[in-house]
C-alpha positions in Angstrom: 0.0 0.0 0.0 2.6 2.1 0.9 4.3 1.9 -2.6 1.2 2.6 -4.2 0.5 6.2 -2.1 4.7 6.8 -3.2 3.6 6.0 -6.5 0.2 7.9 -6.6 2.3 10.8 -4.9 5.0 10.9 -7.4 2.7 10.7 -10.2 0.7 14.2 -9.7 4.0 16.0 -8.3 5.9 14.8 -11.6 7.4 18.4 -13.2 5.0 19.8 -11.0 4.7 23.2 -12.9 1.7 25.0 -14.2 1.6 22.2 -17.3 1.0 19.5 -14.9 -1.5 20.7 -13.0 -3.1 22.2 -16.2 -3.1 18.5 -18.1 -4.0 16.9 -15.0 -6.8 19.0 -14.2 -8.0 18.9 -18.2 -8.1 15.0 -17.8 -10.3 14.9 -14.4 -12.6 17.6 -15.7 -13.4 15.7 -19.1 -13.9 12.2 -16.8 -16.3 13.8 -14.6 -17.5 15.2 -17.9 -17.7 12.0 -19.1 -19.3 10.1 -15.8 -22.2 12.9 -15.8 -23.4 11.9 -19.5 -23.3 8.6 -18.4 -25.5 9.4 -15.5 -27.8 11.7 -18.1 -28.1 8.6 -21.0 -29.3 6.3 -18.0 -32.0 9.0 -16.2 -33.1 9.7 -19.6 -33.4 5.8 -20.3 -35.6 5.7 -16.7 -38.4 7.7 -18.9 -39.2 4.4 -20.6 -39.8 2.6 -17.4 -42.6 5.1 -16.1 -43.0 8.2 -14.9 -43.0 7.0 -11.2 -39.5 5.5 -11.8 -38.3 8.2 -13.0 -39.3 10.9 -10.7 -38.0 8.2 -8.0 -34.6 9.4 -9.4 -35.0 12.7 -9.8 -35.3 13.1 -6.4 -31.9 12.7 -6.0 -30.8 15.5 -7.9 -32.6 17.6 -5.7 -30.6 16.6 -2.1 -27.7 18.4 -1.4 -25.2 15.7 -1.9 -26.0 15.8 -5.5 -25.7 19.8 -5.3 -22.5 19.5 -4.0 -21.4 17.0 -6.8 -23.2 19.4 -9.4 -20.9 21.9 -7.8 -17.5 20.1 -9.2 -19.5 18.9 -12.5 -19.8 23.0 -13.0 -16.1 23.4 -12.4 -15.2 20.7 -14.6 -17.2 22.0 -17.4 -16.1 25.7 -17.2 -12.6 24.7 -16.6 -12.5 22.0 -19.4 -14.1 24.6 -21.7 -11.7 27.7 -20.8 -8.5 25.1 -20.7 -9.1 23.9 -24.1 -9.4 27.4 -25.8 -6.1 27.5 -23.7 -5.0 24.8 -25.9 -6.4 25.5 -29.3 -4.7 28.8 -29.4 -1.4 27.5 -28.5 -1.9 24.6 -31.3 -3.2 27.1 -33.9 -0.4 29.7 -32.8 3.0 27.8 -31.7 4.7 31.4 -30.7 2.3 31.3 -28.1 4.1 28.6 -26.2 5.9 30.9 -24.5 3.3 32.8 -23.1 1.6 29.1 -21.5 2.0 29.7 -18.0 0.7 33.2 -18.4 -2.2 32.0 -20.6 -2.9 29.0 -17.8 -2.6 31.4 -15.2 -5.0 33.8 -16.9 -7.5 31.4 -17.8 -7.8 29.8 -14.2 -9.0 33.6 -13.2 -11.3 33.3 -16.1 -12.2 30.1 -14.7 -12.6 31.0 -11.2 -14.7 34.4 -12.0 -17.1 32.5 -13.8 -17.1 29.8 -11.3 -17.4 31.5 -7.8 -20.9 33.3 -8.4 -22.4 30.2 -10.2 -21.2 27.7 -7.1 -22.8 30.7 -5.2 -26.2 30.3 -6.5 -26.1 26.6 -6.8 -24.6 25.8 -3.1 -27.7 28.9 -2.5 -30.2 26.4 -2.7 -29.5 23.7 -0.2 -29.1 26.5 2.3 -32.2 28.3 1.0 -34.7 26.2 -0.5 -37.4 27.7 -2.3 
């Protein structure tokens, strides 16, 4: 166990520079991406079952454990989104490469302003139901 936490350890503090963090990041934001659609196809699939069924599991989405995981599903998307302009202009304009950690660095605020009010209003309602 112990050489699997060194391993684990060594693996997201590799280079450990903005490029890193900004791959890693990509990746977990496009799996949770990924893992919500997954979730969607099968609620959507629930319709064909009844309507009872399916409001069975839509009552899930409304507790605030699901609000909290919609929370890091927004983050994902936003970031995933911003990171990969990130990307497209460096691919479309190489010179930019050495801008990267400026344009990361930029685009996490990006991230973060868009972020912060919209985990605002979604956190809102578990603390303020209407």
């Amino acid at each position: 166990m112990a050489a699997l936490i060194k391993s684990f350890w060594r693996g997201i503090t590799y280079r450990g520079s903005d490029g890193h963090w900004a791959w890693m990041m990509h990746r977990v934001g496009g799996l949770g991406i990924l893992l919500f659609l997954v979730l969607h196809v099968f609620d959507i699939y629930l319709m064909n079952l009844g309507e009872e069924t399916f409001s069975k599991f839509l009552f899930l989405y409304s507790g605030p454990p699901f609000k909290v995981m919609e929370v890091f599903l927004i983050f994902g998307v936003i970031y995933h989104a911003i990171n990969g302009l990130r990307i497209i202009i460096v691919d479309f304009w190489p010179s930019s490469t050495k801008y990267q950690r400026l344009m990361y660095r930029i685009a996490l605020v990006i991230v973060l302003l868009i972020f912060v009010p919209t985990a605002i209003i979604t956190l809102s309602t578990i603390f303020n139901p209407a």
